[in-house]
CHARMM internal coordinates of N, CA and C (Angstrom, degrees):
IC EDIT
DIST 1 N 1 CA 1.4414
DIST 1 CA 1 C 1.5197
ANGL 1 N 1 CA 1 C 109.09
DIST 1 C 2 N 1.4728
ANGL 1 CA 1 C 2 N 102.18
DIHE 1 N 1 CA 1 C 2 N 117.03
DIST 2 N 2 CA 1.5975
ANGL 1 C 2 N 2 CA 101.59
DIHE 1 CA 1 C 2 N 2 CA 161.44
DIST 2 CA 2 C 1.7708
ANGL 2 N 2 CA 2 C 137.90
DIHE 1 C 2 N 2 CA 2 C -45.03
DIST 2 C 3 N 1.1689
ANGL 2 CA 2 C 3 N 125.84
DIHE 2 N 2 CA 2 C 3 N 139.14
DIST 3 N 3 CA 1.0585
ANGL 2 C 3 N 3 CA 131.41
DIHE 2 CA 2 C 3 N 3 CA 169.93
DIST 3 CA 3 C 1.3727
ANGL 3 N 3 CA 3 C 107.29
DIHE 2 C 3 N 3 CA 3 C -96.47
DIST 3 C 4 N 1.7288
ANGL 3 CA 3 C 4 N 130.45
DIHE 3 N 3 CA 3 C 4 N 147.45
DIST 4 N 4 CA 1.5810
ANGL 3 C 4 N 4 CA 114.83
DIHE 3 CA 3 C 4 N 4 CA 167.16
DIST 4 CA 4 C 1.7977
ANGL 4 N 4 CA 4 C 72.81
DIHE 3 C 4 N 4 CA 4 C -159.28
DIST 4 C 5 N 1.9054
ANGL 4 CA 4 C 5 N 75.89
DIHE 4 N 4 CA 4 C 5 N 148.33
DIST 5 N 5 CA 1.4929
ANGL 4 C 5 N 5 CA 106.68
DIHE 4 CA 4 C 5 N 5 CA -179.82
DIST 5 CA 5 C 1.7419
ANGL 5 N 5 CA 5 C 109.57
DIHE 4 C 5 N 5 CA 5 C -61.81
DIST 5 C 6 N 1.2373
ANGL 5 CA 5 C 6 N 113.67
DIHE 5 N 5 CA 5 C 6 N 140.65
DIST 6 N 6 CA 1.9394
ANGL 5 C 6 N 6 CA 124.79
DIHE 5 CA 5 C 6 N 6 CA 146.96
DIST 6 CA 6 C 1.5143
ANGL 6 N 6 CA 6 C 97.99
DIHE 5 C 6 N 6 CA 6 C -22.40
DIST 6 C 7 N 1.3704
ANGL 6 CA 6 C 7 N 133.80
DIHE 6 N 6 CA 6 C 7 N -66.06
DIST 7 N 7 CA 1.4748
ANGL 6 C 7 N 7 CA 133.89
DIHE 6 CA 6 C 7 N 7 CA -169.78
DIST 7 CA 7 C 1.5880
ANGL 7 N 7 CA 7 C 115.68
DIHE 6 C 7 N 7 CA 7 C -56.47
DIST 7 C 8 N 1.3889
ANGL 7 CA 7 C 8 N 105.12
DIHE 7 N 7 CA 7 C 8 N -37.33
DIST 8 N 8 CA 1.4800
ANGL 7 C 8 N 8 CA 103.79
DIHE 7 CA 7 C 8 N 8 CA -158.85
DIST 8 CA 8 C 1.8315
ANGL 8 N 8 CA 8 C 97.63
DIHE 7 C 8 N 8 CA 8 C -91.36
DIST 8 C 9 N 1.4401
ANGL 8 CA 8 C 9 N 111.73
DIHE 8 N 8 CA 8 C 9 N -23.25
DIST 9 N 9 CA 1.1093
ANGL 8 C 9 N 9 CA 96.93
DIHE 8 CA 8 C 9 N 9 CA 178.41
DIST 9 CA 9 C 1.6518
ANGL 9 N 9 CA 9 C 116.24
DIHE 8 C 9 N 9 CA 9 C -81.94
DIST 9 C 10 N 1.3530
ANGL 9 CA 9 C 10 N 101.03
DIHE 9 N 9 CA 9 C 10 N -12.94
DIST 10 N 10 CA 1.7974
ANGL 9 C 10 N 10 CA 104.39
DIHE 9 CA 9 C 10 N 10 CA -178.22
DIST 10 CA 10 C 1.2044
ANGL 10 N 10 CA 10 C 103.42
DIHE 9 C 10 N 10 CA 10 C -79.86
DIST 10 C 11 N 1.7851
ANGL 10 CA 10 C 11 N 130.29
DIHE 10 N 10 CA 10 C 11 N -21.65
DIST 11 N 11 CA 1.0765
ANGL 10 C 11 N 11 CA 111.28
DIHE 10 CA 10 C 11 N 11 CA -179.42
DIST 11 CA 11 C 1.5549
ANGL 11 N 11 CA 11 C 120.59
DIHE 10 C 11 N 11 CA 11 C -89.38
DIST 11 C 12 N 1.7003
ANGL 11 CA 11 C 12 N 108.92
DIHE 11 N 11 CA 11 C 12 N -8.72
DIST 12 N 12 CA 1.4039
ANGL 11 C 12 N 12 CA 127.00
DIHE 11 CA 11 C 12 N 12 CA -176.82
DIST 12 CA 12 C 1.5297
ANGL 12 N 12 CA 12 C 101.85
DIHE 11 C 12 N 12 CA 12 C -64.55
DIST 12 C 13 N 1.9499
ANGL 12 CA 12 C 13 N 103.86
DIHE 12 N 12 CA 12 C 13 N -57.29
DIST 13 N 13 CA 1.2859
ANGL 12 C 13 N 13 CA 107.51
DIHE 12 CA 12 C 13 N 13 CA -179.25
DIST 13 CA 13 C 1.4425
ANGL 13 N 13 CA 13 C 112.85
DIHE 12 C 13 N 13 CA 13 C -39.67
DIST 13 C 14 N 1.7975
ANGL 13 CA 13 C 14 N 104.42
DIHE 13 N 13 CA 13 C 14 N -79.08
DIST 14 N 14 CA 1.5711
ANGL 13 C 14 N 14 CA 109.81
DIHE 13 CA 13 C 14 N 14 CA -179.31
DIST 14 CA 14 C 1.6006
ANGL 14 N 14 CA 14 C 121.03
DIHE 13 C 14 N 14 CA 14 C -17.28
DIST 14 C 15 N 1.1805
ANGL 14 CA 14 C 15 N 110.01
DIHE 14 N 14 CA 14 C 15 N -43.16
DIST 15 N 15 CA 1.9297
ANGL 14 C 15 N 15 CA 109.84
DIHE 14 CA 14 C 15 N 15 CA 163.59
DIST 15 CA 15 C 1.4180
ANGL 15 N 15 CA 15 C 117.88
DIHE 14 C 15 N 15 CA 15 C -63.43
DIST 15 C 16 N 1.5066
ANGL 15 CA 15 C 16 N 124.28
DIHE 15 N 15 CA 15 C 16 N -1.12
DIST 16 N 16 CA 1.3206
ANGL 15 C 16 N 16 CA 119.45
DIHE 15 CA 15 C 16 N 16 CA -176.81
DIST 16 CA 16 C 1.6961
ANGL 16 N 16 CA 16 C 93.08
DIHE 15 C 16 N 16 CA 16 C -93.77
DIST 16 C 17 N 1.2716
ANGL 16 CA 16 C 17 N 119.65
DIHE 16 N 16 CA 16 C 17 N -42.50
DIST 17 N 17 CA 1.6261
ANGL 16 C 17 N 17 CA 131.48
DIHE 16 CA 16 C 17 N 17 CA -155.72
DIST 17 CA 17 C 1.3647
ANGL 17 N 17 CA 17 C 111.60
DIHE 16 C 17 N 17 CA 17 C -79.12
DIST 17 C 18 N 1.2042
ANGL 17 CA 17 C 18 N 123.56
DIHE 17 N 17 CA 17 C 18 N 144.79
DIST 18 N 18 CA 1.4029
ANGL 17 C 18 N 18 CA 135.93
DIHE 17 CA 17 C 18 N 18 CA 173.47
DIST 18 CA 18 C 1.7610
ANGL 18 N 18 CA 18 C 109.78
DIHE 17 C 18 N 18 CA 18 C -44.53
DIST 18 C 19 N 1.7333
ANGL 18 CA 18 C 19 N 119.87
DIHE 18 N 18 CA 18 C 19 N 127.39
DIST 19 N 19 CA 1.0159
ANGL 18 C 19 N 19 CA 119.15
DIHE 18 CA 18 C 19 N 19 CA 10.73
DIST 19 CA 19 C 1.6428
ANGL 19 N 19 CA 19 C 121.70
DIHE 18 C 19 N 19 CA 19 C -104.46
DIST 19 C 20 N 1.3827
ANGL 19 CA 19 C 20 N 97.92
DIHE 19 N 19 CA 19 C 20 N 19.21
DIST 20 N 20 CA 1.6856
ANGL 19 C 20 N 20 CA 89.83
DIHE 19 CA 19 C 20 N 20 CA 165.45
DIST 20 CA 20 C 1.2624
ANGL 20 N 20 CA 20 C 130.98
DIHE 19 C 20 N 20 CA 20 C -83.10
DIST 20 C 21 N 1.1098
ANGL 20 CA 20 C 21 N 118.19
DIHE 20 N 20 CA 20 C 21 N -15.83
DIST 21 N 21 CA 1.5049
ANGL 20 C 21 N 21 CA 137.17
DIHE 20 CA 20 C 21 N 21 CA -171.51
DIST 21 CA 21 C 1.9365
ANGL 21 N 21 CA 21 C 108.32
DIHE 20 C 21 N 21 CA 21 C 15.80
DIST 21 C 22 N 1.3116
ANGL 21 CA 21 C 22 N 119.91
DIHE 21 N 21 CA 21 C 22 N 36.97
DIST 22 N 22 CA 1.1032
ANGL 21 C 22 N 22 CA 109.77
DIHE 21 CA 21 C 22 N 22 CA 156.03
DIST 22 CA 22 C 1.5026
ANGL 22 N 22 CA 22 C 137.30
DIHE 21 C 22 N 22 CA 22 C -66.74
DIST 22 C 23 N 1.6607
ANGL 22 CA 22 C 23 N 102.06
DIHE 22 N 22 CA 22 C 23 N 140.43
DIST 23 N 23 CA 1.4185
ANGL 22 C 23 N 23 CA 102.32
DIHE 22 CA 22 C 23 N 23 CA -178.66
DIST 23 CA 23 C 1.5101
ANGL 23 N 23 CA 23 C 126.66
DIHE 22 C 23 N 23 CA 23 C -66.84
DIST 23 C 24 N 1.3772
ANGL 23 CA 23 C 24 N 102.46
DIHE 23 N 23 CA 23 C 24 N 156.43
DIST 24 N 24 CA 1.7128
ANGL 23 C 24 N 24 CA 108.31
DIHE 23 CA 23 C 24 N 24 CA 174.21
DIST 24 CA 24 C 1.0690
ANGL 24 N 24 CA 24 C 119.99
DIHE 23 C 24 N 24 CA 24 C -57.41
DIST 24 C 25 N 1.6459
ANGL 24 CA 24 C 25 N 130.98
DIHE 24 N 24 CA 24 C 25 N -12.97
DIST 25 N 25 CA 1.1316
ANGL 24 C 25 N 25 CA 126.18
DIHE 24 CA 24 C 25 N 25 CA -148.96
DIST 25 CA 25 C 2.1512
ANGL 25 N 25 CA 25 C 80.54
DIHE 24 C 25 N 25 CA 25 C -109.14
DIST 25 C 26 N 1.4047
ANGL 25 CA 25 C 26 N 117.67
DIHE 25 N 25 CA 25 C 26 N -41.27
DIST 26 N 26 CA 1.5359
ANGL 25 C 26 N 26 CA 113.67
DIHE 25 CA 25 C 26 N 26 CA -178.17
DIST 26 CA 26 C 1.7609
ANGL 26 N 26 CA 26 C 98.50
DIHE 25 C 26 N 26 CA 26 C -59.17
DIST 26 C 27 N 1.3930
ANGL 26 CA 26 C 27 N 105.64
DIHE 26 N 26 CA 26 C 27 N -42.70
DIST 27 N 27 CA 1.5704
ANGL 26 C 27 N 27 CA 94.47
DIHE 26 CA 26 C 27 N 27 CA -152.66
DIST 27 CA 27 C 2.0686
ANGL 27 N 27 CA 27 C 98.43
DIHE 26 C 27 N 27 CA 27 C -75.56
DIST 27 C 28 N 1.3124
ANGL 27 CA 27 C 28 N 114.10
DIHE 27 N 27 CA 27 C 28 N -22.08
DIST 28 N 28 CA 1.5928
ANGL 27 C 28 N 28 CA 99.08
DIHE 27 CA 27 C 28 N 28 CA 178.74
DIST 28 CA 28 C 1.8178
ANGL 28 N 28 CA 28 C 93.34
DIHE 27 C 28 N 28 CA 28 C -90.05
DIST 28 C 29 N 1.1214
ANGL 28 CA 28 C 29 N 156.40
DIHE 28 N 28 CA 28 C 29 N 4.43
DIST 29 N 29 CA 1.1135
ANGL 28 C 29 N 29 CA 114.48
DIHE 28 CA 28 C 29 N 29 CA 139.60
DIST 29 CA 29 C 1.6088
ANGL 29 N 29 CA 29 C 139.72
DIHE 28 C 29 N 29 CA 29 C -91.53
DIST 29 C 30 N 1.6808
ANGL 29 CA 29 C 30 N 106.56
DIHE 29 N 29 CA 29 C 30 N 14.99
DIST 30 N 30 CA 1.4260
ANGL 29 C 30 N 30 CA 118.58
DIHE 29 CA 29 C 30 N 30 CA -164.69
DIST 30 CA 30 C 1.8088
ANGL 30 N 30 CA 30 C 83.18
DIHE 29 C 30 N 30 CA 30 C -99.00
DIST 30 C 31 N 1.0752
ANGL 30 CA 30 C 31 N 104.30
DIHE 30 N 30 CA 30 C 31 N -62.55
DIST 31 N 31 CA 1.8751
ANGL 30 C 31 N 31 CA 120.43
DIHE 30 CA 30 C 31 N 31 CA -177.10
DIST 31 CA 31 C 1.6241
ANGL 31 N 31 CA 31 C 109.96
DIHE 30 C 31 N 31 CA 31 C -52.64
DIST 31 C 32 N 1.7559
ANGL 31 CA 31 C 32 N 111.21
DIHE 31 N 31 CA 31 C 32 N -37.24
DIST 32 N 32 CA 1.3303
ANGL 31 C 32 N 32 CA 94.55
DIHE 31 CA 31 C 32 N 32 CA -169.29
DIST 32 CA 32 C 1.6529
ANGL 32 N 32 CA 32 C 118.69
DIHE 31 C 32 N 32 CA 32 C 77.43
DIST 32 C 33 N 1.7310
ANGL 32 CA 32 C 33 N 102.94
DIHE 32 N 32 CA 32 C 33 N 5.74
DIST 33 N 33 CA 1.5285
ANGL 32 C 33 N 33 CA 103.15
DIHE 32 CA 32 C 33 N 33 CA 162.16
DIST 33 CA 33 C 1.5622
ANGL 33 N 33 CA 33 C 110.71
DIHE 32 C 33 N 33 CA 33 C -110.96
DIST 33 C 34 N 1.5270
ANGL 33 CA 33 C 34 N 95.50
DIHE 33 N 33 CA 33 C 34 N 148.86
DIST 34 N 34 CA 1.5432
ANGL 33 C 34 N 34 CA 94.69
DIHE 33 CA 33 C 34 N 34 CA 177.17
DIST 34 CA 34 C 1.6029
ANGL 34 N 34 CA 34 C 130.48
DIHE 33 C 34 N 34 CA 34 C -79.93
DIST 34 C 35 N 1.1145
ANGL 34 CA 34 C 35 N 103.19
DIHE 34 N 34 CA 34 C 35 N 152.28
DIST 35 N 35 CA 1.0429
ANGL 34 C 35 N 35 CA 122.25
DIHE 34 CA 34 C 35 N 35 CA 176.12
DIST 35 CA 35 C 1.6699
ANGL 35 N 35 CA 35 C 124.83
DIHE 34 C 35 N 35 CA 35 C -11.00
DIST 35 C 36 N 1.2470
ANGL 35 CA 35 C 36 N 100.13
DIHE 35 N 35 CA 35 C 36 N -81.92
DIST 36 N 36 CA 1.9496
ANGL 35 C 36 N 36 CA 119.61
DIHE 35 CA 35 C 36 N 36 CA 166.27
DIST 36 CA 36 C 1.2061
ANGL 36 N 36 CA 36 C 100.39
DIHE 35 C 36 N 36 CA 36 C -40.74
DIST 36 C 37 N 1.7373
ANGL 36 CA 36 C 37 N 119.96
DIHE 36 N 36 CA 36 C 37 N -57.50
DIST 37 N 37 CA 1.6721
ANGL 36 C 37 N 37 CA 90.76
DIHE 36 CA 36 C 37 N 37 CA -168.05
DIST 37 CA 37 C 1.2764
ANGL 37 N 37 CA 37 C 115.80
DIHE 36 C 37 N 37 CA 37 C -100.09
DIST 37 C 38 N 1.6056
ANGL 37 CA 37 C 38 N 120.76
DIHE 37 N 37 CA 37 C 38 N 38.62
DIST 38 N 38 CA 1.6302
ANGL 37 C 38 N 38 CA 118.69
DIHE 37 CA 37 C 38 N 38 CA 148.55
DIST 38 CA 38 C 1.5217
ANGL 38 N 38 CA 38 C 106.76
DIHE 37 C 38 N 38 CA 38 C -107.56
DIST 38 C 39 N 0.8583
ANGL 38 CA 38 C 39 N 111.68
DIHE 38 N 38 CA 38 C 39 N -8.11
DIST 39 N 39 CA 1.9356
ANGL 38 C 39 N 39 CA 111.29
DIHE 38 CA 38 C 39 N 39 CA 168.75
DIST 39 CA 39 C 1.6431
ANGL 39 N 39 CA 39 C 87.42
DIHE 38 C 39 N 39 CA 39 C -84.28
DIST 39 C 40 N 1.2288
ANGL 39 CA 39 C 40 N 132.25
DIHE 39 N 39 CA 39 C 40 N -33.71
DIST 40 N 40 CA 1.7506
ANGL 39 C 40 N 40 CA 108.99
DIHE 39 CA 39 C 40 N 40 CA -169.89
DIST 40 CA 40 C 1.3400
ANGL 40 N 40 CA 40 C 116.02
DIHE 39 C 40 N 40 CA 40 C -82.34
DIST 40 C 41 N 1.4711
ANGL 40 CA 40 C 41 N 99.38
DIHE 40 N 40 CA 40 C 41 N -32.08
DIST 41 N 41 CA 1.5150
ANGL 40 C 41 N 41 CA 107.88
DIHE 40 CA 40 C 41 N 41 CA 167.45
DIST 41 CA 41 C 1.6087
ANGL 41 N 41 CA 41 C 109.89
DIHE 40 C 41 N 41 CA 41 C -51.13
DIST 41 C 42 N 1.4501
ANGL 41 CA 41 C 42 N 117.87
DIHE 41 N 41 CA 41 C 42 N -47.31
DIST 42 N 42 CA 1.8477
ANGL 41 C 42 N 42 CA 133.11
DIHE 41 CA 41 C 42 N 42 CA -171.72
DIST 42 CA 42 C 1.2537
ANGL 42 N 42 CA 42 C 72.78
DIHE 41 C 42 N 42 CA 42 C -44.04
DIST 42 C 43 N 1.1251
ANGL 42 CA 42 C 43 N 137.70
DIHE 42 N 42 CA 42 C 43 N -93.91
DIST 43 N 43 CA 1.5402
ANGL 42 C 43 N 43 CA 144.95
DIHE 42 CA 42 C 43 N 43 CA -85.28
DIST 43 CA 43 C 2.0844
ANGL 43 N 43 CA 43 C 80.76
DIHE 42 C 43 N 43 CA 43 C -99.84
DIST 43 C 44 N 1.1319
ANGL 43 CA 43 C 44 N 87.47
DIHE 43 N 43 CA 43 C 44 N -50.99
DIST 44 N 44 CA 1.9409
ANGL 43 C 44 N 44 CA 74.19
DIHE 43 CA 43 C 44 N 44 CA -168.57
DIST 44 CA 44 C 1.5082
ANGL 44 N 44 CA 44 C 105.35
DIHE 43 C 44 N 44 CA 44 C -70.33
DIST 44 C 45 N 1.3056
ANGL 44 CA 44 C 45 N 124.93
DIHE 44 N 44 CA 44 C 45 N -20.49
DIST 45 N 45 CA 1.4806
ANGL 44 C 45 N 45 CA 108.55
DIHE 44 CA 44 C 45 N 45 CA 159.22
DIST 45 CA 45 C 1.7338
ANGL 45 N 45 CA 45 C 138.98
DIHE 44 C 45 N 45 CA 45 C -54.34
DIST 45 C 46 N 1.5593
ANGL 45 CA 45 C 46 N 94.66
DIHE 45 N 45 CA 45 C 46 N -21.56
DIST 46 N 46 CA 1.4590
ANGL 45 C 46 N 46 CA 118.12
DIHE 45 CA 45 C 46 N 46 CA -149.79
DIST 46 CA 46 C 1.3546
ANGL 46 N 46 CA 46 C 78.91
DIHE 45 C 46 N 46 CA 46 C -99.61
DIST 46 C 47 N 1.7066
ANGL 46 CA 46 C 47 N 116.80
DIHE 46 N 46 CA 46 C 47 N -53.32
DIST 47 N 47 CA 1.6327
ANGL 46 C 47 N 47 CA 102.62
DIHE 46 CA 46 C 47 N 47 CA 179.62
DIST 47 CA 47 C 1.4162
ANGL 47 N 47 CA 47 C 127.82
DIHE 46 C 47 N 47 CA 47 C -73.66
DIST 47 C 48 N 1.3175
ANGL 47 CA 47 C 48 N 113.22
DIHE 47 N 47 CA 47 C 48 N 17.78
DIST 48 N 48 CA 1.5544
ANGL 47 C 48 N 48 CA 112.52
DIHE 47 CA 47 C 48 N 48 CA 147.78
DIST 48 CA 48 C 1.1856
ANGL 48 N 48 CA 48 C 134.62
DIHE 47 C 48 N 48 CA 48 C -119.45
DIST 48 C 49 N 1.7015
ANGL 48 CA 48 C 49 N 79.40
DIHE 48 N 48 CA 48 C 49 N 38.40
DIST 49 N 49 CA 1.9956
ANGL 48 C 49 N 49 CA 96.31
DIHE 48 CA 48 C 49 N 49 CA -178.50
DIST 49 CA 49 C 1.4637
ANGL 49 N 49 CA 49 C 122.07
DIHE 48 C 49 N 49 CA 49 C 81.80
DIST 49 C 50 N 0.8327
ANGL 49 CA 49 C 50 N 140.57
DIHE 49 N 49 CA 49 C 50 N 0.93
DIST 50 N 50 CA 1.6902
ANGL 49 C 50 N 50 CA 149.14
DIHE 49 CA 49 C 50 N 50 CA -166.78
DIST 50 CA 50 C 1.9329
ANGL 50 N 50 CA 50 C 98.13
DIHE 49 C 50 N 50 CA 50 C -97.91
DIST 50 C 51 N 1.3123
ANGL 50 CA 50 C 51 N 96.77
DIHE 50 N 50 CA 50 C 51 N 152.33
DIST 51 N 51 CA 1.4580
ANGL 50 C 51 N 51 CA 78.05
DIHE 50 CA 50 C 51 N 51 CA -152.57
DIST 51 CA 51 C 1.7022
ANGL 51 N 51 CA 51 C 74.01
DIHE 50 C 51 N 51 CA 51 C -110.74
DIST 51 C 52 N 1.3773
ANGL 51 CA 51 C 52 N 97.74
DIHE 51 N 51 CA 51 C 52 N 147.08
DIST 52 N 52 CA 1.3336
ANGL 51 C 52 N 52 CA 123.50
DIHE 51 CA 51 C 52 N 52 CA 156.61
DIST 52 CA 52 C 1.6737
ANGL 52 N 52 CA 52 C 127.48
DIHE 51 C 52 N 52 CA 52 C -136.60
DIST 52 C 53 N 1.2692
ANGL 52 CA 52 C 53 N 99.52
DIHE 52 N 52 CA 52 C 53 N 141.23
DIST 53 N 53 CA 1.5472
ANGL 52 C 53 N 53 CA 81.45
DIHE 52 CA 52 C 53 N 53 CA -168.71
DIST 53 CA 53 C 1.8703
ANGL 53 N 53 CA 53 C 124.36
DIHE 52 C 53 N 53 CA 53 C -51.76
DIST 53 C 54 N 0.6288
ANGL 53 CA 53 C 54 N 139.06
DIHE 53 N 53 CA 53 C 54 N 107.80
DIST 54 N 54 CA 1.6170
ANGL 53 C 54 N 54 CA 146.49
DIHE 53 CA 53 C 54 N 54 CA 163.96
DIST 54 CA 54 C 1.9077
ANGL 54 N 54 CA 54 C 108.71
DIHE 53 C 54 N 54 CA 54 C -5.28
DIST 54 C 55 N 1.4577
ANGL 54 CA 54 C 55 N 112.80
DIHE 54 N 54 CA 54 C 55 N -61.03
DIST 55 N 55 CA 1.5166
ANGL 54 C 55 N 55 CA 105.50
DIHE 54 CA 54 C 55 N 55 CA -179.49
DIST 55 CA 55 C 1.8240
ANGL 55 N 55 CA 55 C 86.22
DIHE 54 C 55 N 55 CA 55 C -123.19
DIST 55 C 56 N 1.7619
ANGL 55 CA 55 C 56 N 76.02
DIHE 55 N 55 CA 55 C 56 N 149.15
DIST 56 N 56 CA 1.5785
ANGL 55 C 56 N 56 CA 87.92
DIHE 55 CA 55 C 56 N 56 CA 168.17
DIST 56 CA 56 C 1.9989
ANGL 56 N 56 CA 56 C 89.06
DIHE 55 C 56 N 56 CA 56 C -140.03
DIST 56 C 57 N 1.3916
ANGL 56 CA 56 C 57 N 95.00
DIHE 56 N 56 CA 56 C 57 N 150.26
DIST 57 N 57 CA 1.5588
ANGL 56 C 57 N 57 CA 94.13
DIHE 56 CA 56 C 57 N 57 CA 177.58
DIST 57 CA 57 C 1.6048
ANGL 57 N 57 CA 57 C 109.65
DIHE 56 C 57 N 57 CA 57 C -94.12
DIST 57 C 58 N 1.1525
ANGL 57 CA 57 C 58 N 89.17
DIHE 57 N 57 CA 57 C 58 N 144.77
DIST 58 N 58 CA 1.7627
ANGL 57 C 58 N 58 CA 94.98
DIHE 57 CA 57 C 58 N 58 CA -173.48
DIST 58 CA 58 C 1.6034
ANGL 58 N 58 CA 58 C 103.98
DIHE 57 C 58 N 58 CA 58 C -102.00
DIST 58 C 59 N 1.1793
ANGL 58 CA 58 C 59 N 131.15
DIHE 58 N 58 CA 58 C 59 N 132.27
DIST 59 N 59 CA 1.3045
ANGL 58 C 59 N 59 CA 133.86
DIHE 58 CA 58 C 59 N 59 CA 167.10
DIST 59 CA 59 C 1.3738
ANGL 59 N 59 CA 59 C 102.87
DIHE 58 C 59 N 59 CA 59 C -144.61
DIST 59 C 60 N 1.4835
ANGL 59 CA 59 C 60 N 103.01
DIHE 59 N 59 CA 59 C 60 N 122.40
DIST 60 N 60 CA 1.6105
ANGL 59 C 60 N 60 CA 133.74
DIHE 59 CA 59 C 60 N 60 CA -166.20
DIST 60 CA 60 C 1.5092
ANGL 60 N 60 CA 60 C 100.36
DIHE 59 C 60 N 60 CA 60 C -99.59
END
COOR INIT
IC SEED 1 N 1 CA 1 C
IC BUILD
C-alpha cells in the first residue's frame, strides 16, 4: 500500500476543483493513482468543507 504526502494529495485534489474541474478518471491515469483513493481523498476534502464538485464523470 502506497503512502502519499498531505501536499501531494492537496495538489491532486486542487485538480478536482474549479477552475480545473478535471475528472477522476484523467487525473488516476496521469498520476497513476487509483481510482477509489481519489474519490476518498474527494470525500475527506469535502468533509472539511472545501468544496469540490459532488459528481465528477468517470470515463475509463
Amino acid at each position: 500500500m502506497s503512502s502519499y504526502s498531505p501536499d501531494l494529495k492537496a495538489q491532486i485534489v486542487k485538480k478536482m476543483m474549479p477552475p480545473n474541474n478535471q475528472s477522476i478518471a484523467q487525473i488516476s491515469r496521469e498520476s497513476g493513482i487509483h481510482v477509489a483513493t481519489l474519490y476518498t481523498w474527494k470525500k475527506q476534502f469535502q468533509a472539511k468543507g472545501f468544496v469540490v464538485p459532488l459528481s465528477s464523470t468517470v470515463w475509463l
